[in-house]
N, C-alpha and C positions, 0 to 999 in steps of 0.2 A: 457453490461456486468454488473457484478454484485459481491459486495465482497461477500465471501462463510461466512457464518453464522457461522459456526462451529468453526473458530479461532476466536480466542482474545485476543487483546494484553496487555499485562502484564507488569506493571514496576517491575523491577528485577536492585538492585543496580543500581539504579536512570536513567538505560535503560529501552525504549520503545520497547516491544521483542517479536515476535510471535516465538514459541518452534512448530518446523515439526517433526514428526519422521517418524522413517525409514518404509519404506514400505515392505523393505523383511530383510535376514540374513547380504546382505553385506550393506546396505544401517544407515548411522549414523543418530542421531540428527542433524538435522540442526538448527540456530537461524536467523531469519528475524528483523535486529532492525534498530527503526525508529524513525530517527531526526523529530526535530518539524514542519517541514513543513508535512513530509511525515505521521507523526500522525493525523494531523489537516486534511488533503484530507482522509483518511479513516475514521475521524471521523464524519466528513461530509458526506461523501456519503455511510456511512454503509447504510444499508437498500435499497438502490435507485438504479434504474438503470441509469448507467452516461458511458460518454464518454471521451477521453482524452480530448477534450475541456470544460467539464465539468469541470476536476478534473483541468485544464489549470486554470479556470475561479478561479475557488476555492482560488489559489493561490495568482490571479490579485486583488481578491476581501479583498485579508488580508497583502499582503505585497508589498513594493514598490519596482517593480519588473517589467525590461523588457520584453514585453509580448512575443520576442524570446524565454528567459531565460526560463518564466511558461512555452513553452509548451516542452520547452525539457526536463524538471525537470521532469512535471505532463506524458510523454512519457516514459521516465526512470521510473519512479515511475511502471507507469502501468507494461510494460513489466518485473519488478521485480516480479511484485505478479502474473504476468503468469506465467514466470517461477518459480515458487517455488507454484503453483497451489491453491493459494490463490481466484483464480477469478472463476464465474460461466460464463463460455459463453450461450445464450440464445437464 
């Protein structure tokens, strides 16, 4: 998988925030915002193609942290930016 090119995340009053919009008449703005861990894994893997033990690693690799904990975080993480169509499948 792959983060989709076309977002980017923006500080906005000292949040980390990707801005979705609606895709038809009933559908709102949505906002995707992201604590420092969750910034640092997309900031690292923009460009690349990774996996959840990728974005896992990412985690292990900057904070001290049990490697349970990264992979449910860097798991959360991922299935966030699926749902809200953030990822490219490949």
């Amino acid at each position: 998988m792959k983060i989709n090119p076309i977002y980017k995340v923006r500080k906005v009053a000292g949040e980390n925030i990707i801005l979705l919009q609606g895709k038809t008449n009933g559908d709102m703005t949505r906002v995707v915002a992201f604590n420092e861990s969750a910034l640092l894994m997309w900031d690292t893997l923009q460009g690349k193609d990774f996996t959840v033990l990728d974005a896992t690693q990412v985690l292990l690799d900057n904070y001290n942290v049990d490697p349970d904990v990264a992979s449910a975080d860097a798991k959360k993480w991922v299935e966030t930016l699926q749902e809200n169509g953030l990822l490219l499948s490949e």
